[in-house]
VEXRO-563623 format. One record per residue (C-alpha): residue in one letter; x, y, z; residue number from 1. Coordinates in Angstrom, 3 decimals. Example, Ala and Ser with C-alpha at 12.3 -4.5 7.8 and 13.67 -1.06 7.14 Angstrom:
<"A"; <12.300; -4.500; 7.800>; 1>,
<"S"; <13.670; -1.060; 7.140>; 2>,
This chain:
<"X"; <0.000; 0.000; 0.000>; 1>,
<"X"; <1.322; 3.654; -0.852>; 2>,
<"X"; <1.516; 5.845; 1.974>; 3>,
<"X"; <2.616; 9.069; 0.575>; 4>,
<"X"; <6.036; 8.436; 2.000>; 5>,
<"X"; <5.183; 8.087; 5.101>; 6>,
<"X"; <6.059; 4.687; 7.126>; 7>,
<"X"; <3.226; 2.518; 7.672>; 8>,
<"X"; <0.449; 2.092; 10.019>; 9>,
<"X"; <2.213; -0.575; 13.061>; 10>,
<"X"; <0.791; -4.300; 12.608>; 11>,
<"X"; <0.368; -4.506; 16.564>; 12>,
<"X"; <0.332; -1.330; 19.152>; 13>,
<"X"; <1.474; -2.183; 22.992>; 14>,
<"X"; <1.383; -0.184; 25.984>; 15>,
<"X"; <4.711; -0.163; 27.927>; 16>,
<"X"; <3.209; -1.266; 31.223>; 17>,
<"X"; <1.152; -4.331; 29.322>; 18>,
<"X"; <-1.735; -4.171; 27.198>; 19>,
<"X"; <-2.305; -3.877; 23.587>; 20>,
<"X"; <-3.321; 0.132; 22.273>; 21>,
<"X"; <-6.195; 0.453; 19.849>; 22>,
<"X"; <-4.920; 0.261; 16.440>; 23>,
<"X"; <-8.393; 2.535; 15.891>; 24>,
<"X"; <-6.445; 5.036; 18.209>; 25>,
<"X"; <-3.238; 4.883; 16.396>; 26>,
<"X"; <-4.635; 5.207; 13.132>; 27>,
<"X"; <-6.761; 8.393; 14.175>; 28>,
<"X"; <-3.367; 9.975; 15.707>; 29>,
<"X"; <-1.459; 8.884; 12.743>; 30>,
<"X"; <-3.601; 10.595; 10.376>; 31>,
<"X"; <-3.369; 13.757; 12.785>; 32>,
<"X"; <0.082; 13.655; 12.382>; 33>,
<"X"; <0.735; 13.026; 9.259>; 34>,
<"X"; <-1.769; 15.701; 7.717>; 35>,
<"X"; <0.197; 17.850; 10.328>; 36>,
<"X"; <3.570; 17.293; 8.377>; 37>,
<"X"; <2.033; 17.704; 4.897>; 38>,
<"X"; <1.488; 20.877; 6.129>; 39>,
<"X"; <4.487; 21.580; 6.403>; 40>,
<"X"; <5.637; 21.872; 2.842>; 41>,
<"X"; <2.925; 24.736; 2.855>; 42>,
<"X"; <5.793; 26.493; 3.657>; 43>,
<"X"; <8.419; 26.222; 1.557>; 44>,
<"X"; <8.337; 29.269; -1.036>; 45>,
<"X"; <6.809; 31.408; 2.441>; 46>,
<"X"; <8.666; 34.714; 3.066>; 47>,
<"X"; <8.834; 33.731; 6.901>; 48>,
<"X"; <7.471; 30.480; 8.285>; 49>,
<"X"; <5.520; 30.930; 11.387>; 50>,
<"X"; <8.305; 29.132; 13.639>; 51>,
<"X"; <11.234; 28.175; 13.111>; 52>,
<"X"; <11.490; 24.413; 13.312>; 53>,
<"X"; <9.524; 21.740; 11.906>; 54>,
<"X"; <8.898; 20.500; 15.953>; 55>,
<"X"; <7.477; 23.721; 17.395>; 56>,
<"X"; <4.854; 24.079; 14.215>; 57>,
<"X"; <3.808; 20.730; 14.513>; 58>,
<"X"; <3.590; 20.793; 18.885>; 59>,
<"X"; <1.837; 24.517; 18.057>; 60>,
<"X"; <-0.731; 22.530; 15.617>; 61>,
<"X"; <-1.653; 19.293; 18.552>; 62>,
<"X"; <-1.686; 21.643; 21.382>; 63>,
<"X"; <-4.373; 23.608; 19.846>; 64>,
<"X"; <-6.481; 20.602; 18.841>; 65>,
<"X"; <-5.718; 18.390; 22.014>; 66>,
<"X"; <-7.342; 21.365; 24.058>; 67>,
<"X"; <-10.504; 20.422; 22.119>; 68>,
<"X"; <-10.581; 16.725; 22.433>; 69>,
<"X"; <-13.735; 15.429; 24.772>; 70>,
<"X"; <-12.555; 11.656; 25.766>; 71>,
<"X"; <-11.362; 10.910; 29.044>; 72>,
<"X"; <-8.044; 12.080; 30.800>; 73>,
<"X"; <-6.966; 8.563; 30.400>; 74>,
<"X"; <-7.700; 9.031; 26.331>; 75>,
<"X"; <-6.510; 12.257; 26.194>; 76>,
<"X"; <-3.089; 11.369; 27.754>; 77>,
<"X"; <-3.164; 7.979; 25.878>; 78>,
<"X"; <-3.475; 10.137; 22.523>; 79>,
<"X"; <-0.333; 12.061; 23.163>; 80>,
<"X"; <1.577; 8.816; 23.770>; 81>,
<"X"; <0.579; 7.962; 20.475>; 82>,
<"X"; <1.661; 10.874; 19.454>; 83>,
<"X"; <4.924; 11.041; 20.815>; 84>,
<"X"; <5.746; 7.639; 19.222>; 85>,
<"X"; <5.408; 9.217; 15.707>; 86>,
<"X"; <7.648; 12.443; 17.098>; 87>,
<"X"; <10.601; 9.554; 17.900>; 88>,
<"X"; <9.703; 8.128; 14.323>; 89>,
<"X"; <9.743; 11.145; 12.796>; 90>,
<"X"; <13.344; 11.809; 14.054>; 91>,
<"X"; <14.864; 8.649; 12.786>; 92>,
<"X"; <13.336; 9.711; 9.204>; 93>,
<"X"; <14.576; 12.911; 9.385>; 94>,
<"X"; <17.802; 11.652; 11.725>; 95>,
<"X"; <17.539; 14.140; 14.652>; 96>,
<"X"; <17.644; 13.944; 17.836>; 97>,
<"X"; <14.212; 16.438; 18.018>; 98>,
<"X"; <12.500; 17.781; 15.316>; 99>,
<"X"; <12.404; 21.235; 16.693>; 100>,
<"X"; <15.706; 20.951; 15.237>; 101>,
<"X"; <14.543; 20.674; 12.044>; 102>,
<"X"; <14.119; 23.580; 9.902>; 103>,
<"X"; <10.835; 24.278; 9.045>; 104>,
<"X"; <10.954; 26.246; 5.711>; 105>,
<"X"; <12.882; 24.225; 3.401>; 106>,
<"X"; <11.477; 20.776; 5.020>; 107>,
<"X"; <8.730; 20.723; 1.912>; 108>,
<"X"; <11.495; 20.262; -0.470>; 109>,
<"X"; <12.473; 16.701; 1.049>; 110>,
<"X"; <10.866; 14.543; -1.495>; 111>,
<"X"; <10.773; 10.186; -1.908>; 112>,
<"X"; <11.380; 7.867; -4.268>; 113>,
<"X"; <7.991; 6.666; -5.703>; 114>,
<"X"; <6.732; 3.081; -4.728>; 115>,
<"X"; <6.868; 1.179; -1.458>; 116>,
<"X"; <9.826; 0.894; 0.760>; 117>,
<"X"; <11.049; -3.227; 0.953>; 118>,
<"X"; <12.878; -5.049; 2.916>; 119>,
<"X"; <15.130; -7.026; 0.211>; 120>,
<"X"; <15.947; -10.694; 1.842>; 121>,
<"X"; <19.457; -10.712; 1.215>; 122>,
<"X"; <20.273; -6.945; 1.426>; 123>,
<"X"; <21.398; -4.233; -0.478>; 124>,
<"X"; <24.069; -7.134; -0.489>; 125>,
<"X"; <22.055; -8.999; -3.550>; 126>,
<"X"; <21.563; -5.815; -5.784>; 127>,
<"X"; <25.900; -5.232; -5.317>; 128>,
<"X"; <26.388; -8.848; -6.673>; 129>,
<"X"; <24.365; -8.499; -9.673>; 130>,
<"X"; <26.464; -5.200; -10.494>; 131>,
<"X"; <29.558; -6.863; -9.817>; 132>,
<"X"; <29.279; -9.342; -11.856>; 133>,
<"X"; <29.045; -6.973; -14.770>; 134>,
<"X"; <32.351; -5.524; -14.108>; 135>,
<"X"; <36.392; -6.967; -14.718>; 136>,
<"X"; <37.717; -8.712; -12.188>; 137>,
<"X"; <40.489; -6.186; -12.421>; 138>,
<"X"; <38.420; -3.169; -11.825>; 139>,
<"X"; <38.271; -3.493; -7.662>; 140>,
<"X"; <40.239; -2.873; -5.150>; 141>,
<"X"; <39.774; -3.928; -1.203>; 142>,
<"X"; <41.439; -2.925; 2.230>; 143>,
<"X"; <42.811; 0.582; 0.524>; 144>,
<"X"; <41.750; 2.975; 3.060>; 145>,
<"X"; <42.123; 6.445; 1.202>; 146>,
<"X"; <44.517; 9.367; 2.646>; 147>,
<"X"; <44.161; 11.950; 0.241>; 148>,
<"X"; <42.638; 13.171; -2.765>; 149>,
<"X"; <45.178; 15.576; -4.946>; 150>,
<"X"; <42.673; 16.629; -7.340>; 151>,
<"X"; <42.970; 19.951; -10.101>; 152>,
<"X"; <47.098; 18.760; -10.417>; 153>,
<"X"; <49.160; 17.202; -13.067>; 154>,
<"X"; <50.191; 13.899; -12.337>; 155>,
<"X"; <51.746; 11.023; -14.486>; 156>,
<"X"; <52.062; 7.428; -13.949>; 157>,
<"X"; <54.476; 4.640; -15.004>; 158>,
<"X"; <52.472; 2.395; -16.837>; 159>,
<"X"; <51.111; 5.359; -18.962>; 160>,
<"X"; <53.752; 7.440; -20.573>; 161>,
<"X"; <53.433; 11.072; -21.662>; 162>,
<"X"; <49.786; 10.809; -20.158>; 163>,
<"X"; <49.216; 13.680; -17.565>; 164>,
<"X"; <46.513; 13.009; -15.028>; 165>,
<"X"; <44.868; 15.925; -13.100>; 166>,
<"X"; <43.662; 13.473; -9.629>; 167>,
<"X"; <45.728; 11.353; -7.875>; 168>,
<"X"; <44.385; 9.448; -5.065>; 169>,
<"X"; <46.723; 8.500; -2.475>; 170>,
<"X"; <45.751; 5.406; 0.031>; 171>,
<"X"; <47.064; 5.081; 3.257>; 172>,
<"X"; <49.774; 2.765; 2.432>; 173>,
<"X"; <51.553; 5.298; -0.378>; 174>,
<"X"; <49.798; 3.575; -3.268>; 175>,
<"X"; <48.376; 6.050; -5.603>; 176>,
<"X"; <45.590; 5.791; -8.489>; 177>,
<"X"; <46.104; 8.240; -10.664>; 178>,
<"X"; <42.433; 9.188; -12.778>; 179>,
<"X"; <41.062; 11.649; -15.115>; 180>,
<"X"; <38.144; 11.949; -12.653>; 181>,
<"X"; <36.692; 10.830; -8.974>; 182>,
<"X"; <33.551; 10.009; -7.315>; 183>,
<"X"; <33.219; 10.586; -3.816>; 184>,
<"X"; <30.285; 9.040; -2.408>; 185>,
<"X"; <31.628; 8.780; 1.524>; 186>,
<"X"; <29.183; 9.597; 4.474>; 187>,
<"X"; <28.675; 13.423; 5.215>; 188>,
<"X"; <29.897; 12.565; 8.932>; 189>,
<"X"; <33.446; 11.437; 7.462>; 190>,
<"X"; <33.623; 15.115; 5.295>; 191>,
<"X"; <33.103; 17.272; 8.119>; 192>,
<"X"; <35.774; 14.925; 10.335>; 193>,
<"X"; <38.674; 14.803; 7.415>; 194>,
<"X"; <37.674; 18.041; 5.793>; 195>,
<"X"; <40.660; 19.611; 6.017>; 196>,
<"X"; <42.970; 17.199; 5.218>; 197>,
<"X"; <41.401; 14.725; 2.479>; 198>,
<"X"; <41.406; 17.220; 0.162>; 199>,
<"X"; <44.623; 18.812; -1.434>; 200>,
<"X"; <43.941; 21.734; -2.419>; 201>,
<"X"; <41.033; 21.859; 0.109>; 202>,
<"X"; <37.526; 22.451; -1.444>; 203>,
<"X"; <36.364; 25.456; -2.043>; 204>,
<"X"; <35.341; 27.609; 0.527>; 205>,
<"X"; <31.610; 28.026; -0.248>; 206>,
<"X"; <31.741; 24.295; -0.552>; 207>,
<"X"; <33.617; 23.707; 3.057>; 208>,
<"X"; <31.028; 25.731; 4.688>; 209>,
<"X"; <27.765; 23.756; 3.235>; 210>,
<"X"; <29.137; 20.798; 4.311>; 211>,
<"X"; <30.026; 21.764; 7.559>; 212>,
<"X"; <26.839; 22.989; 8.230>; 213>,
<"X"; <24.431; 20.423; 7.274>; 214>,
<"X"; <23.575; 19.121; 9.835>; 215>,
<"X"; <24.172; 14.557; 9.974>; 216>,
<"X"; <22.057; 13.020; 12.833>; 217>,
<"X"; <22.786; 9.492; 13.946>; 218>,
<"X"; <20.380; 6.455; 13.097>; 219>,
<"X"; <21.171; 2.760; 14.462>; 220>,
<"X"; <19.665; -0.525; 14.034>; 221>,
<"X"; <19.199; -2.847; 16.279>; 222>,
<"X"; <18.681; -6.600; 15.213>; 223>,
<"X"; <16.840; -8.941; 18.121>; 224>,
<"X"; <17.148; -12.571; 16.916>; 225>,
<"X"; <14.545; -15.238; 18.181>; 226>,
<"X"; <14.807; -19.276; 17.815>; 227>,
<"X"; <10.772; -18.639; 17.691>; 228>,
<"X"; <8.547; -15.871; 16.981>; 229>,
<"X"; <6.310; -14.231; 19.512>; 230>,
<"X"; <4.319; -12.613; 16.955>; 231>,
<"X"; <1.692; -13.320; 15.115>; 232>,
<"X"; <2.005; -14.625; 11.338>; 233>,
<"X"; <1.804; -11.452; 8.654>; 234>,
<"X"; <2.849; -9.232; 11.650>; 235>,
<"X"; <5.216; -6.215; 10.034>; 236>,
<"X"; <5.607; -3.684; 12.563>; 237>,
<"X"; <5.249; -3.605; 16.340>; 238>,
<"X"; <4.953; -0.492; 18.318>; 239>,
<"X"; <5.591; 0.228; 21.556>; 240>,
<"X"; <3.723; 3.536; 23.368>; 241>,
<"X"; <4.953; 4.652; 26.946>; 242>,
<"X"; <1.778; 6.025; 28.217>; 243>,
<"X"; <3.350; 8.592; 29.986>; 244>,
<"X"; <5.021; 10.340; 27.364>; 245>,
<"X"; <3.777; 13.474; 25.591>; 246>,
<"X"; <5.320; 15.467; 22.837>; 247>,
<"X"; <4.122; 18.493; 24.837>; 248>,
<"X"; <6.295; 18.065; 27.417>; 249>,
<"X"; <9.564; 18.300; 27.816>; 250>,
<"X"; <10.967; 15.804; 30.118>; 251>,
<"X"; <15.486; 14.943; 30.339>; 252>,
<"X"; <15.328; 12.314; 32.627>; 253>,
<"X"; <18.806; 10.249; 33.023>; 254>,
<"X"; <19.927; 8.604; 29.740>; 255>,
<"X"; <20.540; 5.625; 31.125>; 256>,
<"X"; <17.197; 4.663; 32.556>; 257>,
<"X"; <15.311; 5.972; 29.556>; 258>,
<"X"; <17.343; 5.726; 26.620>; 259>,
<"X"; <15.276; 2.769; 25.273>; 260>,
<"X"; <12.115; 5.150; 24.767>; 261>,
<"X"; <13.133; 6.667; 21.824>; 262>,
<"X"; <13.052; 3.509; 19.969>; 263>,
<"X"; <10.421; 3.571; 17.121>; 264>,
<"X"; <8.949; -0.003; 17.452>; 265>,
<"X"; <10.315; -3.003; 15.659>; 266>,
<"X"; <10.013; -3.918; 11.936>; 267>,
<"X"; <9.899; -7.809; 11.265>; 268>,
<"X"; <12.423; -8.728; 8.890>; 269>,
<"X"; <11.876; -11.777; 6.326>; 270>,
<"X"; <12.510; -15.234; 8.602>; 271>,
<"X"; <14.806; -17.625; 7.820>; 272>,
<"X"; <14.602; -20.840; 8.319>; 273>,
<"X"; <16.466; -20.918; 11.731>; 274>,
<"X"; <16.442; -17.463; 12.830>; 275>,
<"X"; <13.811; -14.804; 13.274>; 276>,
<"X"; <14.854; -10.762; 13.555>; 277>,
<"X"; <13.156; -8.195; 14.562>; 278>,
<"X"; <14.808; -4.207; 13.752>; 279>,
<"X"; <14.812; -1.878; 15.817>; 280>,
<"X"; <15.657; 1.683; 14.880>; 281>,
<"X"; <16.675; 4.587; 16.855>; 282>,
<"X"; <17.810; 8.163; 15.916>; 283>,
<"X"; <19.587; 10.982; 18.497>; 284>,
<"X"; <21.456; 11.318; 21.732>; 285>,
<"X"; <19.592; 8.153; 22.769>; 286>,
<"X"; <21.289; 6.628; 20.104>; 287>,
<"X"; <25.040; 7.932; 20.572>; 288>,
<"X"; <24.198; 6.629; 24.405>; 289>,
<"X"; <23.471; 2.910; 23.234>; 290>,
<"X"; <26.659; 3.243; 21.640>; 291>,
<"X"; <28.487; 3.228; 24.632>; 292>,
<"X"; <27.128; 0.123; 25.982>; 293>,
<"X"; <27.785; -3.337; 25.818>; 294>,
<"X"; <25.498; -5.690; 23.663>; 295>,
<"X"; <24.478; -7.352; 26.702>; 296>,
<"X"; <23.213; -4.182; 28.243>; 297>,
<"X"; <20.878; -3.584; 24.936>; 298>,
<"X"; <19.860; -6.927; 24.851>; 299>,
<"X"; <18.902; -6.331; 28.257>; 300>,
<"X"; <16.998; -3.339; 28.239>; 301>,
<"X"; <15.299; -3.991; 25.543>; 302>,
<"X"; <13.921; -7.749; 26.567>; 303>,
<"X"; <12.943; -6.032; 29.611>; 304>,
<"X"; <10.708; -3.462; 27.384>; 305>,
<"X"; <9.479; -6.269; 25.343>; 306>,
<"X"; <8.437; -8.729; 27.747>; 307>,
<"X"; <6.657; -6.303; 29.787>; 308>,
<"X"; <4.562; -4.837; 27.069>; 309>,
<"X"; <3.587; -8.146; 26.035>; 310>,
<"X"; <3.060; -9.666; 29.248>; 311>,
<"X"; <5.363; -12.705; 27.533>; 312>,
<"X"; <8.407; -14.715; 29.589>; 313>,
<"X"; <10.134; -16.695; 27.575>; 314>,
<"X"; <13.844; -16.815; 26.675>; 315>,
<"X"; <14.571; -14.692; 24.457>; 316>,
<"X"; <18.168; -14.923; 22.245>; 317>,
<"X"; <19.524; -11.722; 20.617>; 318>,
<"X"; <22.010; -9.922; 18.628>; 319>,
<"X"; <22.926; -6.520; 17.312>; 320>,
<"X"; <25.305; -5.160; 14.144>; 321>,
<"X"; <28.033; -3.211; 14.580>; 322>,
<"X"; <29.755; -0.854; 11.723>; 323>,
<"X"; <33.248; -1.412; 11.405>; 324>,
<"X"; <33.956; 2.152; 10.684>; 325>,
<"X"; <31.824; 4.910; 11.783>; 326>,
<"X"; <29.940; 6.937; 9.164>; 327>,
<"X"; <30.056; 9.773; 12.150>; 328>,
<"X"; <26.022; 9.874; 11.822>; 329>,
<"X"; <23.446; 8.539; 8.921>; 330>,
<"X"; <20.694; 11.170; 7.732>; 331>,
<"X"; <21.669; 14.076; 6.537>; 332>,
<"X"; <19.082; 16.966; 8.040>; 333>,
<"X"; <18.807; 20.956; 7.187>; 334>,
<"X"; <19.440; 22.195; 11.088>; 335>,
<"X"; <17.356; 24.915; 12.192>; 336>,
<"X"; <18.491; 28.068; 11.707>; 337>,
<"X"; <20.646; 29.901; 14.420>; 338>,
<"X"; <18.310; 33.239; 13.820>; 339>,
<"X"; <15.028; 33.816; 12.880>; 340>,
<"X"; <15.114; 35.306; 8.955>; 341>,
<"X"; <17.944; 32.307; 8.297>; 342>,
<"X"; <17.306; 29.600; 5.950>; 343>,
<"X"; <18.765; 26.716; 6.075>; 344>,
<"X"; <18.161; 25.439; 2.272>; 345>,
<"X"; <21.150; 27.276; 1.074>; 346>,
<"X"; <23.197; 24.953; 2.914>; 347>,
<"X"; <21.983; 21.922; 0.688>; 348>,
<"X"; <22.157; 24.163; -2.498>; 349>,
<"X"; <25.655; 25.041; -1.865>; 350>,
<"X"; <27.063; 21.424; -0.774>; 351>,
<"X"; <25.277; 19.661; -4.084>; 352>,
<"X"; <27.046; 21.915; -6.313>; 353>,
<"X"; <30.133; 20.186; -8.213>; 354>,
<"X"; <33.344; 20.846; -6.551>; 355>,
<"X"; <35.026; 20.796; -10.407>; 356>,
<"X"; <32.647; 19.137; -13.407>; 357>,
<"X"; <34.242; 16.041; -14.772>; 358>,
<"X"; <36.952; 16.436; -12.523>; 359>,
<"X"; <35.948; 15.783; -8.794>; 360>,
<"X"; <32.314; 15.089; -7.747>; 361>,
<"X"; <30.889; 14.727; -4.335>; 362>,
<"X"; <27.764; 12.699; -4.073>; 363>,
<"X"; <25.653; 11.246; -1.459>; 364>,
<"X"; <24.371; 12.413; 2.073>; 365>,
<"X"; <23.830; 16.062; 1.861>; 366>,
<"X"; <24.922; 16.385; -1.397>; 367>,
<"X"; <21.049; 16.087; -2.901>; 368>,
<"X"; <18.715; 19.384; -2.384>; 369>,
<"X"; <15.594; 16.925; -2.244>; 370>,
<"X"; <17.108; 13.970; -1.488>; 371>,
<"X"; <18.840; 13.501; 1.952>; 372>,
<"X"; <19.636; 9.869; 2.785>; 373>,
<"X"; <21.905; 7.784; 0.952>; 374>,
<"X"; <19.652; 5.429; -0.676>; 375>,
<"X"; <16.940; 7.817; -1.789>; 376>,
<"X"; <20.064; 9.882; -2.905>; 377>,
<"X"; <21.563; 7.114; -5.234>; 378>,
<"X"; <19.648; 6.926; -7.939>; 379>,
<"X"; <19.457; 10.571; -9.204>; 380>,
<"X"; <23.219; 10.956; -8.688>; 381>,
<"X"; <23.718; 8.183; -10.530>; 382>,
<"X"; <21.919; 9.322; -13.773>; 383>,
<"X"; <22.861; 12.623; -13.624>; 384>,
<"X"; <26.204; 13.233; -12.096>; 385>,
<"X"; <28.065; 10.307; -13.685>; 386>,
<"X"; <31.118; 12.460; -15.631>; 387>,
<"X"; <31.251; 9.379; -18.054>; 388>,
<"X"; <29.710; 7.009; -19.675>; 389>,
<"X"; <31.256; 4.456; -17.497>; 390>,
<"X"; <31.430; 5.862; -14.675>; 391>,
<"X"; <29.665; 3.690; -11.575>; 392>,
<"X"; <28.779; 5.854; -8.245>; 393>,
<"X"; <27.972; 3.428; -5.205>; 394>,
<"X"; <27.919; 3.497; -1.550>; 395>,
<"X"; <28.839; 2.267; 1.346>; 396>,
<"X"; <30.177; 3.662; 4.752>; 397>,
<"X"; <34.370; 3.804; 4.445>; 398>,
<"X"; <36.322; 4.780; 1.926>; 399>,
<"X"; <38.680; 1.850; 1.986>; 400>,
<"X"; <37.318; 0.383; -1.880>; 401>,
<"X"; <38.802; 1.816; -4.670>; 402>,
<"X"; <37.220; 1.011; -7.967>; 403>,
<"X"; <40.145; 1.544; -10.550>; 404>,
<"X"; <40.357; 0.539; -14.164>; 405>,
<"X"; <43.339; 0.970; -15.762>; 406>,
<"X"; <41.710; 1.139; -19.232>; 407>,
<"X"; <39.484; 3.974; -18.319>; 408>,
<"X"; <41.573; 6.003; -15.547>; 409>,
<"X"; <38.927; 6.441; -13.689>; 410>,
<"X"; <38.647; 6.226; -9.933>; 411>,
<"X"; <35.334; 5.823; -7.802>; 412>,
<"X"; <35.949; 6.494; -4.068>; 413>,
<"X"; <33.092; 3.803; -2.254>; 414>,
<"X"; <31.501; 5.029; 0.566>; 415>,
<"X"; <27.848; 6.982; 1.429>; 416>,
């Protein structure tokens, strides 16, 4: 089902303390919501939005129709769990930590890929196969993490002769690639880190700045693996509401009781025949915090949470992923601006713009006006930036994979 790019409607709704939640209830407050955030884009070509962040319009919006709701306290406070639950949701699909700091006039410009979001069985994984077996078995490189990038430069190599090069990437180990061109598809979080010295000369300075002021929240999975499922069959998405919560209120209680709250629910992955995962996502400080513990402190929080919401006791076996390298965050966002009259597209505008056409291109997180996480970001970059014909622009979340063919002198820098 199409849901305007919006994530769907949860399979199963449960109370924190025990209980199910009216899916009736969720779908009412959903609906709220969501008509709340197509509002948004409303905004977009406005001389002055009415607030600045995306968080404050949409807590300005409930307020005023929570004080005319009739139900019951219990409802009433029940509603704004609800509602809070899509706030934390919203966060990990904007990756923020709060969406009051998200800017509210150039939020209408985020637009989706058409279709329905899937969960492909063997990854992104499967699709990578398929396009490498297309390609010489000569063309990649592994285990090259890259130092610099001398790009605009004259540069000659061995094994070409009287051929002058104007990039030369140089890997950790002193091997360099010469190339007529480069694609940079590497996480936003690892431009703003190496900034200053993975470029030589350094990027332009209009250029530095964009990218240094998009703002790059941090998303993280977390995979709970189960010799049996609890739920039932054609179950998709579980939710969990804490019935005290409200996105009217602001509440900082200590991270490490709480941290678990922000998670959005639980997507059901595709079972296998001996294991069945369920993925958790969460986006913000609560996420950084999760970070720092161990993987037996997560898998016990989070048993905790779901064994007392489902009023269920059995043993429960779980895992979670790890990155080997951080990407330093994983959703590129438009911050709020620091003053009211700023605007925050600019910063997109500036960091998508080629750093030298043909020569060096950027692509990926923040580098799309429209388009701000690294799938959704993919496809137009691919069609459109490519400097030649056989140019391929991938991603993942290093840059230790060279793509080099000798025949072309092209390099592609993996990462993003």
């Amino acid at each position: 089902m199409e849901t305007g790019g919006h994530v769907g409607l949860p399979s199963v709704s449960y109370a924190s303390s025990g209980g199910s939640v009216s899916l009736e209830l969720v779908a009412e407050m959903a609906t709220l919501f969501y008509s709340l955030v197509d509002q948004t884009r409303e905004f977009l070509h406005a001389a002055e939005p009415p607030v600045p962040s995306v968080g404050e319009y949409l807590k300005k919006e409930i307020s005023q129709r929570a004080a005319r709701w009739t139900e019951d306290e219990g409802t009433r406070k029940l509603k704004l769990a609800v509602l809070d639950s899509f706030f934390s949701l919203e966060c990990c699909v904007s990756g923020a930590h709060s969406m009051d700091l998200v800017a509210l006039a150039p939020f209408g410009e985020y637009s989706v890929l058409p279709g329905l979001d899937c969960t492909l069985p063997g990854g992104y994984q499967g699709l990578i196969d398929g396009i490498l077996a297309s390609l010489p078995q000569d063309m990649m490189v592994f285990n090259k993490p890259v130092k610099t990038v001398h790009w605009n430069g004259s540069f000659q190599e061995a094994t070409s002769p009287g051929e002058t090069f104007p990039v030369s990437v140089e890997c950790e180990d002193g091997t360099r690639f010469p190339a007529h061109h480069v694609v940079l598809t590497v996480p936003l979080g690892f431009l703003k880190e190496r900034l200053d010295t993975f470029f030589e000369p350094p990027l332009p300075t209009e250029k530095a700045e964009a990218i240094r002021k998009v703002g790059f929240g941090t998303n993280n999975k977390i995979f709970l693996e189960f010799a049996e499922p609890f739920w039932e069959p054609g179950c998709q998405h579980i939710q969990v509401v804490w019935e005290d919560a409200s996105p009217l209120q602001d509440a900082a209680p200590a991270m490490r009781d709480t941290w678990f709250r922000k998670l959005i629910g639980f997507l059901v992955l595709p079972s296998f025949p001996s294991a069945h995962v369920l993925c958790g996502f969460i986006a913000g400080l609560e996420s950084e915090f999760m970070e720092t513990l161990s993987d037996a402190e997560v898998l016990q929080a989070l048993t905790h949470v779901l064994r007392r919401a489902t009023a269920r006791s059995s043993e429960w076996s779980s895992c979670r992923g790890a990155a080997g390298v951080p990407a330093n965050g994983g959703i590129s966002v438009l911050r709020k601006p620091p003053a009211p009259g700023a605007q925050g597209r600019a910063e997109v505008a500036l960091a998508q713009r080629p750093v030298h056409q043909g020569l060096l291109q950027l692509r990926g997180c923040g580098q799309h006006r429209r388009r701000h996480r690294p799938a959704g970001s993919a496809p137009p970059h691919g069609r459109r930036e490519a400097p030649a014909p056989d140019t391929v622009c991938w991603g993942s979340h290093t840059s230790d994979l060279l793509l080099h063919h000798t025949r072309s002198s092209a390099v592609r820098l993996e990462g993003g």
